[in-house]
PDB file of N, CA, C and O in Angstrom:
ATOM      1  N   UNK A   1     -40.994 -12.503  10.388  1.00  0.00           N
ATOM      2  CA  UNK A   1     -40.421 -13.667   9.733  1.00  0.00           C
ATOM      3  C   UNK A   1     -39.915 -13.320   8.342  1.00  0.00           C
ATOM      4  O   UNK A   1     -38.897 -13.886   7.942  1.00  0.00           O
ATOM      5  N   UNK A   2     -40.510 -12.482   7.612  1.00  0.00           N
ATOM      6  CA  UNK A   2     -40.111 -12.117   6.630  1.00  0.00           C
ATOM      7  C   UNK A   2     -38.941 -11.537   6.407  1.00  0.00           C
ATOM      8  O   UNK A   2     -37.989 -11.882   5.708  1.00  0.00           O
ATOM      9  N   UNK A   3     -39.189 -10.299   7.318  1.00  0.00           N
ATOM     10  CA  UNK A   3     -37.901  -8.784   7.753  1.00  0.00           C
ATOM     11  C   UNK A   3     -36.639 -10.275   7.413  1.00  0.00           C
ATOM     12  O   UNK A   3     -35.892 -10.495   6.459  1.00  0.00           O
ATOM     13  N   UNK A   4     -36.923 -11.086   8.792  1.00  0.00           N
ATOM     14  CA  UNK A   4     -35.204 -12.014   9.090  1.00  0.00           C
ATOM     15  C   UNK A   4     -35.155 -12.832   7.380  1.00  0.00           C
ATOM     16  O   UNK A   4     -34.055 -12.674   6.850  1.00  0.00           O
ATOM     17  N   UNK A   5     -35.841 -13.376   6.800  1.00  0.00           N
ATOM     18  CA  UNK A   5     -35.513 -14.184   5.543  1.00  0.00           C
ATOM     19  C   UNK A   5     -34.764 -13.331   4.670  1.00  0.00           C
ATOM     20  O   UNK A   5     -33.731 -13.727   4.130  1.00  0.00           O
ATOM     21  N   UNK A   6     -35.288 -12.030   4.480  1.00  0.00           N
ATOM     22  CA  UNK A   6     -34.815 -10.967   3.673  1.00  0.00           C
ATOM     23  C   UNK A   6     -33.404 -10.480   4.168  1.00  0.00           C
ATOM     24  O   UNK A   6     -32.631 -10.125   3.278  1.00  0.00           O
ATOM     25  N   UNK A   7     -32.998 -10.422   5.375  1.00  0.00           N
ATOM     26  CA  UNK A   7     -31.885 -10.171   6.062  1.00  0.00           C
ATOM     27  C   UNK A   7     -30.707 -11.558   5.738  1.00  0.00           C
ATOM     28  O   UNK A   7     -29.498 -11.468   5.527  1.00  0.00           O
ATOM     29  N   UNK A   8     -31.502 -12.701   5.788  1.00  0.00           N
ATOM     30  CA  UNK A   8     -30.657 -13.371   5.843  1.00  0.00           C
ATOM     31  C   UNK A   8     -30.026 -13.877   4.206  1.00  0.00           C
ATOM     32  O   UNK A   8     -28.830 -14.146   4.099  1.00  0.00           O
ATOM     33  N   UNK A   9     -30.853 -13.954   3.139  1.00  0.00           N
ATOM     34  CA  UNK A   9     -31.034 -13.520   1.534  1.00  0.00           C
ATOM     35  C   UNK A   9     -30.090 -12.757   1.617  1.00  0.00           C
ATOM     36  O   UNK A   9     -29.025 -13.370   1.549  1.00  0.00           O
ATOM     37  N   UNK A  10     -29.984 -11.722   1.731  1.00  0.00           N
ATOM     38  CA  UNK A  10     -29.068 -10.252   1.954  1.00  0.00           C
ATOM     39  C   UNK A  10     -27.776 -11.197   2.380  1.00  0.00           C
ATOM     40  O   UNK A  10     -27.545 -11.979   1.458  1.00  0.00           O
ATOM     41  N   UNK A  11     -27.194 -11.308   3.086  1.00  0.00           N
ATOM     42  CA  UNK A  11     -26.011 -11.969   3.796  1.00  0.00           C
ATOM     43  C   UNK A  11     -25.557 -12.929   2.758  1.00  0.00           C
ATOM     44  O   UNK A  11     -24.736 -12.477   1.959  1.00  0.00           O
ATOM     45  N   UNK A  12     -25.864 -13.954   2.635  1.00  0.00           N
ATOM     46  CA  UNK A  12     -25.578 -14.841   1.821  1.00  0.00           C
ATOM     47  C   UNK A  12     -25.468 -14.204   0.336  1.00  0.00           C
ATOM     48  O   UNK A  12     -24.398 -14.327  -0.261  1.00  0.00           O
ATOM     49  N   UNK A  13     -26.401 -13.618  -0.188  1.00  0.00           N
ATOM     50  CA  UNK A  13     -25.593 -12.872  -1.551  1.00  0.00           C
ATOM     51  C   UNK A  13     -24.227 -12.201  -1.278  1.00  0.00           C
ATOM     52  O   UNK A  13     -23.164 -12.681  -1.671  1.00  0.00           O
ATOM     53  N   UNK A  14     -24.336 -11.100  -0.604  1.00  0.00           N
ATOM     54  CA  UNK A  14     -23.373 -10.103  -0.257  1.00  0.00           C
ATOM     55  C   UNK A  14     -21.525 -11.147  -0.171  1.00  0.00           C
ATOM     56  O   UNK A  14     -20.414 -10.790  -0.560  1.00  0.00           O
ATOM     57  N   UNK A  15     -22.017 -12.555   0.561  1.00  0.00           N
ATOM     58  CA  UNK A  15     -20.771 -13.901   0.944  1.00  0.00           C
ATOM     59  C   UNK A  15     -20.228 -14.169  -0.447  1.00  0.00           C
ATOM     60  O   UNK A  15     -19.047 -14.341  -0.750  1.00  0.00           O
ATOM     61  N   UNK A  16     -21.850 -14.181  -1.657  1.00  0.00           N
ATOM     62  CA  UNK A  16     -21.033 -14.850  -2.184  1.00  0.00           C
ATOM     63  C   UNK A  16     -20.439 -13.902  -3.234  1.00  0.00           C
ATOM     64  O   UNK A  16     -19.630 -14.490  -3.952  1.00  0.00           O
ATOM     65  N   UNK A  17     -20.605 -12.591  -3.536  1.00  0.00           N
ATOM     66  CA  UNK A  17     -20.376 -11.764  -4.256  1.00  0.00           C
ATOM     67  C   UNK A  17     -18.681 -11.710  -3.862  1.00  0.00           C
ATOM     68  O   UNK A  17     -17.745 -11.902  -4.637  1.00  0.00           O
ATOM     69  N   UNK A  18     -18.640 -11.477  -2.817  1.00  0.00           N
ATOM     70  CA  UNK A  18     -17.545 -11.545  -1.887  1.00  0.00           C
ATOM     71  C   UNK A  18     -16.628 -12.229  -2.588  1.00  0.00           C
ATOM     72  O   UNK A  18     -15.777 -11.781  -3.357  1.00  0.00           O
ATOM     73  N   UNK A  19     -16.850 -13.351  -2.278  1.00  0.00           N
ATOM     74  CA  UNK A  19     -15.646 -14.694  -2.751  1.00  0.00           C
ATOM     75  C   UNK A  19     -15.818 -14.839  -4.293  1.00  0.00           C
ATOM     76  O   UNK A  19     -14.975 -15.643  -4.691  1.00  0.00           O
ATOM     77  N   UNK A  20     -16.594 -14.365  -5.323  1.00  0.00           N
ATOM     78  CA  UNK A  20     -16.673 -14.341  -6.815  1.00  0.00           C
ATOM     79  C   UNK A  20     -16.053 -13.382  -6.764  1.00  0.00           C
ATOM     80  O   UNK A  20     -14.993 -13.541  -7.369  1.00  0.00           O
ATOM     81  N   UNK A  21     -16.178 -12.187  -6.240  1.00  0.00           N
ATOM     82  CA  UNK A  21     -14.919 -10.809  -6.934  1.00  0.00           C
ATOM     83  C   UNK A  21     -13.289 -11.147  -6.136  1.00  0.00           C
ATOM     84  O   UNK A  21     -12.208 -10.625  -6.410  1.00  0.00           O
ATOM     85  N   UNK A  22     -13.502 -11.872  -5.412  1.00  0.00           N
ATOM     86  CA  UNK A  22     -12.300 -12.420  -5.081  1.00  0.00           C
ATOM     87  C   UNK A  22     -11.157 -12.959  -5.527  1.00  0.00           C
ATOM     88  O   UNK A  22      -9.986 -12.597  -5.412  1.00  0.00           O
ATOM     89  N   UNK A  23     -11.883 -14.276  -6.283  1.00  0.00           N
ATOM     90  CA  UNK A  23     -11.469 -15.129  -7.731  1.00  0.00           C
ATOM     91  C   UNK A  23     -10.972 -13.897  -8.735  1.00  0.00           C
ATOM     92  O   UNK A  23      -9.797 -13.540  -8.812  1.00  0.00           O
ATOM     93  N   UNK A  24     -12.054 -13.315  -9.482  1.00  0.00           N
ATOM     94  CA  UNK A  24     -11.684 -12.454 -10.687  1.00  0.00           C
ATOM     95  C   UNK A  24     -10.214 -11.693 -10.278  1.00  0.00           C
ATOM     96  O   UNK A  24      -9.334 -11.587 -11.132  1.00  0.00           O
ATOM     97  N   UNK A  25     -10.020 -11.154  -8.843  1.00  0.00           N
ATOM     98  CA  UNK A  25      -9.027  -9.809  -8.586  1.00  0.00           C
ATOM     99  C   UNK A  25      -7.980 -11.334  -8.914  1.00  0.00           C
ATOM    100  O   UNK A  25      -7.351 -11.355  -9.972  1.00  0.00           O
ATOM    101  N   UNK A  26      -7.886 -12.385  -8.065  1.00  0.00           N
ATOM    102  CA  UNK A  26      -6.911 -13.534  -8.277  1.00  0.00           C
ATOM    103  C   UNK A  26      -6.507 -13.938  -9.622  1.00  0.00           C
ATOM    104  O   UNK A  26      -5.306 -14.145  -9.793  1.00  0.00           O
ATOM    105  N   UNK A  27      -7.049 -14.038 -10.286  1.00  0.00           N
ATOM    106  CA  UNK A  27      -7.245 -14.034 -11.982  1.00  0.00           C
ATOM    107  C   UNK A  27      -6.237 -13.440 -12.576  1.00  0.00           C
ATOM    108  O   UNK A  27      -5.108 -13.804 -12.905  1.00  0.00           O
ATOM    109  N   UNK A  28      -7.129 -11.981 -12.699  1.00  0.00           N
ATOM    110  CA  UNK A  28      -6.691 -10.726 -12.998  1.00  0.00           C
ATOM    111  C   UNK A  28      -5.265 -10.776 -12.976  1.00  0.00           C
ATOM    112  O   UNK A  28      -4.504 -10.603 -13.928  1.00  0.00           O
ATOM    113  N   UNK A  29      -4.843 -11.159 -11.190  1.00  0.00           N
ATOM    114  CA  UNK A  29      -3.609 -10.369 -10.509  1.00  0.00           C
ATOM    115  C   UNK A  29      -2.511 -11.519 -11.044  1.00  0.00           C
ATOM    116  O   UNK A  29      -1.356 -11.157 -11.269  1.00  0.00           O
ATOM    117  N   UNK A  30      -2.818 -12.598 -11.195  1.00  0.00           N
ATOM    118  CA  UNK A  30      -1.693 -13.997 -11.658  1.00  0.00           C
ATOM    119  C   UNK A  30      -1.731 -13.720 -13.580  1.00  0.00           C
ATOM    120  O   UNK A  30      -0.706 -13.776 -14.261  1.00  0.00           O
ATOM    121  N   UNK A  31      -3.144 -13.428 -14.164  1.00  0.00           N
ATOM    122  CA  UNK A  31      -2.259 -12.948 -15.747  1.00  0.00           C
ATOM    123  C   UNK A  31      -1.469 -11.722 -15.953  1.00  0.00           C
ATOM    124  O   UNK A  31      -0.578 -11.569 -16.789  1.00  0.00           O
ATOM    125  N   UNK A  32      -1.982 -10.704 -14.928  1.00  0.00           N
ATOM    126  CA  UNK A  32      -0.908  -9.428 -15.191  1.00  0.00           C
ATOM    127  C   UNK A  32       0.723  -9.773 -14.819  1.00  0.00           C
ATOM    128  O   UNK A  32       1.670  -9.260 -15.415  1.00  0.00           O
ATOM    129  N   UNK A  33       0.838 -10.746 -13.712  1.00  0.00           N
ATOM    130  CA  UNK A  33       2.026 -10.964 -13.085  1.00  0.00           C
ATOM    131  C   UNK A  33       2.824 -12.137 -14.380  1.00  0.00           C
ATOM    132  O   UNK A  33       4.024 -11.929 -14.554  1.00  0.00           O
ATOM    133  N   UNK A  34       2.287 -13.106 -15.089  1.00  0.00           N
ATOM    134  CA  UNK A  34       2.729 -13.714 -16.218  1.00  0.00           C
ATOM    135  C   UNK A  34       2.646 -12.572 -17.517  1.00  0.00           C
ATOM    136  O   UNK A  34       3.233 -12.976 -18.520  1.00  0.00           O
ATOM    137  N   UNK A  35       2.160 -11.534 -17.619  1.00  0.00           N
ATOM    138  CA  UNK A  35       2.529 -10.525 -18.786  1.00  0.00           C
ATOM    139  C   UNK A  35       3.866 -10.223 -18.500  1.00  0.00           C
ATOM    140  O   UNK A  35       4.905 -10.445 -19.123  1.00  0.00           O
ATOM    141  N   UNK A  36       3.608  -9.622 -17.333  1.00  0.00           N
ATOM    142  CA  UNK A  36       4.895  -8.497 -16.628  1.00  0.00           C
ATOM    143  C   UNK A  36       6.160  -9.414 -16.521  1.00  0.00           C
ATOM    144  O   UNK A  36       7.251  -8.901 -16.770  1.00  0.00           O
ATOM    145  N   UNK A  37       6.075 -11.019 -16.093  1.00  0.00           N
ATOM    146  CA  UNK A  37       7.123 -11.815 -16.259  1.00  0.00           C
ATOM    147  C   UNK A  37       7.823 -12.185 -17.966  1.00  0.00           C
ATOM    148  O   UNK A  37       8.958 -12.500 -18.320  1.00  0.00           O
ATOM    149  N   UNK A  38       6.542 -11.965 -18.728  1.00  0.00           N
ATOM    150  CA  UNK A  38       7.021 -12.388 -19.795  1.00  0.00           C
ATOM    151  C   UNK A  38       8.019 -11.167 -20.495  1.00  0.00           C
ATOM    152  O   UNK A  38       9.129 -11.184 -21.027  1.00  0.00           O
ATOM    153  N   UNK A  39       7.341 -10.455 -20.296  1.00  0.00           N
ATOM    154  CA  UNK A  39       8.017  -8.752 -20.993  1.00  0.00           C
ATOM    155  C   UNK A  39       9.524  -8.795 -20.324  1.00  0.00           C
ATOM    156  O   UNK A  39      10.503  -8.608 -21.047  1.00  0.00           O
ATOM    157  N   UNK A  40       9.682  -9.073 -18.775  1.00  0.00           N
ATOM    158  CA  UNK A  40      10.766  -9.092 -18.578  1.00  0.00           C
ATOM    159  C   UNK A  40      11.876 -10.108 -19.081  1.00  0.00           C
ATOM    160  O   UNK A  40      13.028  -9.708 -19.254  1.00  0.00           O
ATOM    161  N   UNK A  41      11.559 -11.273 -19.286  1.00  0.00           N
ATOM    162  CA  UNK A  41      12.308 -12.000 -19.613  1.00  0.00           C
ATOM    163  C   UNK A  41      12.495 -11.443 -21.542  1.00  0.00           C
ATOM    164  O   UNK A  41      13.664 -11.317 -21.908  1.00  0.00           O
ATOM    165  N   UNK A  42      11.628 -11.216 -22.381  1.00  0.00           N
ATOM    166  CA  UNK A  42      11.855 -10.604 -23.696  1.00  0.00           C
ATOM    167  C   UNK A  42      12.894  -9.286 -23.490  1.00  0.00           C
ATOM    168  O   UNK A  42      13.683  -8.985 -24.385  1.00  0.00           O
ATOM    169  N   UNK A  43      12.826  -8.618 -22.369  1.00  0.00           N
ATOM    170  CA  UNK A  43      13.675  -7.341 -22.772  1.00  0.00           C
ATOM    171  C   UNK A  43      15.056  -8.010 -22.238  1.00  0.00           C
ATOM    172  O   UNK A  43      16.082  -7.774 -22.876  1.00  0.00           O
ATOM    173  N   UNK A  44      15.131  -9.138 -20.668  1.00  0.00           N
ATOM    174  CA  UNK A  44      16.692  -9.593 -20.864  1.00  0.00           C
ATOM    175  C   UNK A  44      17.225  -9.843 -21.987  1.00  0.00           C
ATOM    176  O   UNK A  44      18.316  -9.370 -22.307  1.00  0.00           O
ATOM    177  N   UNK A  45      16.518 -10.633 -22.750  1.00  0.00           N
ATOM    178  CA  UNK A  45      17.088 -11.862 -23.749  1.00  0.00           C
ATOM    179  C   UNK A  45      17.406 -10.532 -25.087  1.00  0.00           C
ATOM    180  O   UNK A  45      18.336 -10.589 -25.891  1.00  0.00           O
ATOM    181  N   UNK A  46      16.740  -9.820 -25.041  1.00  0.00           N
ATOM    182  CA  UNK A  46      17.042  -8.464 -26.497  1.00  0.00           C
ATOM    183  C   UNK A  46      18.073  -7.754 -26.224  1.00  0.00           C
ATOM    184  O   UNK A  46      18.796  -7.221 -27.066  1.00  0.00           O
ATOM    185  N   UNK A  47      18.300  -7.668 -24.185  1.00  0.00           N
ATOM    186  CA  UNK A  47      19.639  -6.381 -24.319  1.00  0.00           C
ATOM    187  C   UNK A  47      20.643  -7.744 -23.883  1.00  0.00           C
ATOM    188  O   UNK A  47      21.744  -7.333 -23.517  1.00  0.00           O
ATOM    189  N   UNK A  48      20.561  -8.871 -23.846  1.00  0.00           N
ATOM    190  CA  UNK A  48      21.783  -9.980 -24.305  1.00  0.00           C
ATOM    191  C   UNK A  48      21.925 -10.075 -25.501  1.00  0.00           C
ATOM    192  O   UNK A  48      23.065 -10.399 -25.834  1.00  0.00           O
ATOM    193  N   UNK A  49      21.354  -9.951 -26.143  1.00  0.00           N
ATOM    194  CA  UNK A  49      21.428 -10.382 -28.063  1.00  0.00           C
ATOM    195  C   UNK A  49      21.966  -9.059 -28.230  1.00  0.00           C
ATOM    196  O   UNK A  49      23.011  -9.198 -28.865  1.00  0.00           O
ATOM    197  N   UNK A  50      21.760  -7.789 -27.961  1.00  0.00           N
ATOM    198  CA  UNK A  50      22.542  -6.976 -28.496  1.00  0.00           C
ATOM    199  C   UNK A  50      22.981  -5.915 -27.607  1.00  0.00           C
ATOM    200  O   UNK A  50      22.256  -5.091 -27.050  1.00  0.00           O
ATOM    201  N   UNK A  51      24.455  -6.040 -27.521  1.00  0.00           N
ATOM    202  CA  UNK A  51      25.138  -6.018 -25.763  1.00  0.00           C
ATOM    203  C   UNK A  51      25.470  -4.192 -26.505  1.00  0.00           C
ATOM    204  O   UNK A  51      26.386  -3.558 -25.982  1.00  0.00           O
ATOM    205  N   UNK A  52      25.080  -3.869 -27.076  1.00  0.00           N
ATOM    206  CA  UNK A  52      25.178  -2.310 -27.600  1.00  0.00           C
ATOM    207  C   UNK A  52      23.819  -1.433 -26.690  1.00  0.00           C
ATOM    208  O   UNK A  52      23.831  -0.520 -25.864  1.00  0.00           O
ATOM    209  N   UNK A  53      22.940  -2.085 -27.206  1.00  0.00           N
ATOM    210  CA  UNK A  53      22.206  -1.577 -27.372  1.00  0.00           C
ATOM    211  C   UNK A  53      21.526  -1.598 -25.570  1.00  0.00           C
ATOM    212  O   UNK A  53      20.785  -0.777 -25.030  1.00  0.00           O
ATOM    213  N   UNK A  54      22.288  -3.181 -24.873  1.00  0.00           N
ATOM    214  CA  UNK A  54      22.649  -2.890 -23.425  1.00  0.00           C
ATOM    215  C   UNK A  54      22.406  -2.108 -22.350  1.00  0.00           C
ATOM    216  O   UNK A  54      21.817  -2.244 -21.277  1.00  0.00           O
ATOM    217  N   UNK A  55      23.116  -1.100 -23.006  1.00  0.00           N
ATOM    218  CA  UNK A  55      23.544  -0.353 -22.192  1.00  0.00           C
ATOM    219  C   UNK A  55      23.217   1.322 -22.254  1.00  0.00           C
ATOM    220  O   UNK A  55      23.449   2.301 -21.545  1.00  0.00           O
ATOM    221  N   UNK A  56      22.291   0.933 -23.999  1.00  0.00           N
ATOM    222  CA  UNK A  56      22.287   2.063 -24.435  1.00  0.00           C
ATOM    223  C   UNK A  56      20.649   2.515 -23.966  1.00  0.00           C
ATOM    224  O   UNK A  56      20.438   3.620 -23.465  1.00  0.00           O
ATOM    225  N   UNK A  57      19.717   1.670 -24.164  1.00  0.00           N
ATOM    226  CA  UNK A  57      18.389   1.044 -23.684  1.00  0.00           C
ATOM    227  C   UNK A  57      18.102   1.832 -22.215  1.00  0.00           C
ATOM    228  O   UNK A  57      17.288   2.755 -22.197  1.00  0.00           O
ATOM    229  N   UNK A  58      18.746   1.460 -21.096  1.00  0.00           N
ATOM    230  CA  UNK A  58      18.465   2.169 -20.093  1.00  0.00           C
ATOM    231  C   UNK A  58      18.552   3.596 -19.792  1.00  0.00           C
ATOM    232  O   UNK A  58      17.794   4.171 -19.011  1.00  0.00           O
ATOM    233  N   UNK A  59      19.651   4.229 -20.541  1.00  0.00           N
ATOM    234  CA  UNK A  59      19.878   5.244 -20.511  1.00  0.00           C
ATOM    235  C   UNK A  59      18.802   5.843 -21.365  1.00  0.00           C
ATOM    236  O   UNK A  59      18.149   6.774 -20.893  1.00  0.00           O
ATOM    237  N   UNK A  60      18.561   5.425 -22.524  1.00  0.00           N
ATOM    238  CA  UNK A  60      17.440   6.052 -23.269  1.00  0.00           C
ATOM    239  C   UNK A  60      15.785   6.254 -22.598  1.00  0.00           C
ATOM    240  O   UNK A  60      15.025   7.144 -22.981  1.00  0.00           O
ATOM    241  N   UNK A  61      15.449   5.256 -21.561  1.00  0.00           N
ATOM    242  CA  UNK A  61      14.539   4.991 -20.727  1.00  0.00           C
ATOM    243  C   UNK A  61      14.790   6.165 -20.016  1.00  0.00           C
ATOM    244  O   UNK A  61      13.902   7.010 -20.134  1.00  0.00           O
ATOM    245  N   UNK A  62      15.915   6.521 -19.184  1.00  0.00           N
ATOM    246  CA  UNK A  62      15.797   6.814 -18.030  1.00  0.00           C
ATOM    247  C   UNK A  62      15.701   8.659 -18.473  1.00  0.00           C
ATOM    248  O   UNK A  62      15.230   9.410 -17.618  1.00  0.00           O
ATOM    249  N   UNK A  63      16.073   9.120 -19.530  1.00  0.00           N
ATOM    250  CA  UNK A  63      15.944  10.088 -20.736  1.00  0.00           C
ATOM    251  C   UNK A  63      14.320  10.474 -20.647  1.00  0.00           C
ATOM    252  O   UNK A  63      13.609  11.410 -20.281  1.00  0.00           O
ATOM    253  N   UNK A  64      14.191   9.022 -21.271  1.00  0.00           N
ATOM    254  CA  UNK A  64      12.413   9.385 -21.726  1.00  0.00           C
ATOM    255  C   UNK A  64      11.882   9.690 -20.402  1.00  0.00           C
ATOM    256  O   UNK A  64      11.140  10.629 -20.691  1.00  0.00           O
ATOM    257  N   UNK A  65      11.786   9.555 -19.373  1.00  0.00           N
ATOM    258  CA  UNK A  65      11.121   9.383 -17.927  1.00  0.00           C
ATOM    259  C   UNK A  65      11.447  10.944 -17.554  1.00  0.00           C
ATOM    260  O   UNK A  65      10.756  11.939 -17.333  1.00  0.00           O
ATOM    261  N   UNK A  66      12.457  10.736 -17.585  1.00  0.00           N
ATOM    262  CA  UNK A  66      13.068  12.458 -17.234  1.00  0.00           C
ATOM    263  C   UNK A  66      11.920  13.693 -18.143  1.00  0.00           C
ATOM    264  O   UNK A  66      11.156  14.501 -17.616  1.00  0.00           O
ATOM    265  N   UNK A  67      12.097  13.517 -19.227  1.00  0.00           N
ATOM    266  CA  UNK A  67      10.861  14.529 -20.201  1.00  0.00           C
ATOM    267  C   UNK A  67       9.873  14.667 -20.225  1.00  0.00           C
ATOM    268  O   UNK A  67       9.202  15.650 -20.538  1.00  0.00           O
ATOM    269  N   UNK A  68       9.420  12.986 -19.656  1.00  0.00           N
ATOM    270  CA  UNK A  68       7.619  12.769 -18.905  1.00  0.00           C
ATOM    271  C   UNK A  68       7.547  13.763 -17.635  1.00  0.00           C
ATOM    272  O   UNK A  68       6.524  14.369 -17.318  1.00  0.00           O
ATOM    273  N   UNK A  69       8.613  13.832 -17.045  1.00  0.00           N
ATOM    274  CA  UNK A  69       8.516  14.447 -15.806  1.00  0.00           C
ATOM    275  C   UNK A  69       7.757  15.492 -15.992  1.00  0.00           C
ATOM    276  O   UNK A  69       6.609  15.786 -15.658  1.00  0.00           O
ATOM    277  N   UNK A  70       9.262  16.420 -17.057  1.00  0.00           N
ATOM    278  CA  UNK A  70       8.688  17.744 -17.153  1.00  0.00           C
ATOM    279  C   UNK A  70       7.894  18.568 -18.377  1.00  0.00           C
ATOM    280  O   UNK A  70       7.918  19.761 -18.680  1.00  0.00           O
ATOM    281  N   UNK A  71       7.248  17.533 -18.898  1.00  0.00           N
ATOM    282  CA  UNK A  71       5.589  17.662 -19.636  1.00  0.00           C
ATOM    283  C   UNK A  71       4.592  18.403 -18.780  1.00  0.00           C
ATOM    284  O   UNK A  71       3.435  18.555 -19.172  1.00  0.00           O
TER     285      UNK A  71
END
């Protein structure tokens, strides 16, 4: 009688651990996705405000990425 109480204790934690780390990853995953939305909308609105720098921005990115490569 015991062994099964302890088994069944066991189960029900394990459920609810379950559905609490569940929430947090949900959390987590909806403020990273409002960062990542916000950053994007700040870098449209900076290479519209300055239509130089446009065009110049990606290329400088795609530069830097290239040198990360071969670090």
């Amino acid at each position: 009688m015991i062994i099964n109480y302890d088994f069944n204790h066991q189960v029900q934690l394990a459920q609810s651990m379950q559905l609490k780390s569940r929430n947090w990853r949900d959390v987590a995953r909806e403020w990273f996705d409002q960062k990542q939305n916000a950053g994007k909308t700040w870098l449209r609105k900076f290479q519209f405000r300055n239509e130089a720098i446009g065009m110049l921005l990606p290329i400088l990115l795609i530069g830097f990425l290239a040198v990360l490569r071969f670090i």
